[in-house]
N, C-alpha and C positions, 0 to 999 in steps of 0.2 A: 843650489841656485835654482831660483825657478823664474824658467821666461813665461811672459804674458801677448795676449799681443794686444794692446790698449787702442787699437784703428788707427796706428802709427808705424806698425812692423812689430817686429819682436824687441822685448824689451826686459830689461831687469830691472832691481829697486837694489838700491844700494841700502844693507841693512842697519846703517849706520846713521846718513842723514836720509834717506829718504830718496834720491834722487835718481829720477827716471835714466837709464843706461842706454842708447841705441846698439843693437845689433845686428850684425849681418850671416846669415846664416845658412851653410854650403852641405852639402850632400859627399860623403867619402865613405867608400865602403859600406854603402847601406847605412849608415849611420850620420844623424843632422850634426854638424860642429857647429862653435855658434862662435864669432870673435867680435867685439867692442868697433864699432864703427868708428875712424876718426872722424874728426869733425873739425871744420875750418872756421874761424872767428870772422864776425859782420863786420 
């Protein structure tokens, strides 16, 4: 997987359709973990 960060936070592309992934991205152990932000509907 490779995160970007597009001037939105970090983010993935789904390599399937396309679509932009938000995530959140924590420090453990010396090492970044990165999980899928949820996100709430308008």
């Amino acid at each position: 997987m490779v995160v970007v960060n597009e001037g939105q936070g970090p983010l993935f592309r789904c390599p399937i359709c396309g679509a932009r992934n938000a995530l959140a991205a924590r420090e453990e152990d010396g090492v970044t973990v990165y999980r899928q932000r949820r996100t709430t509907g308008s």
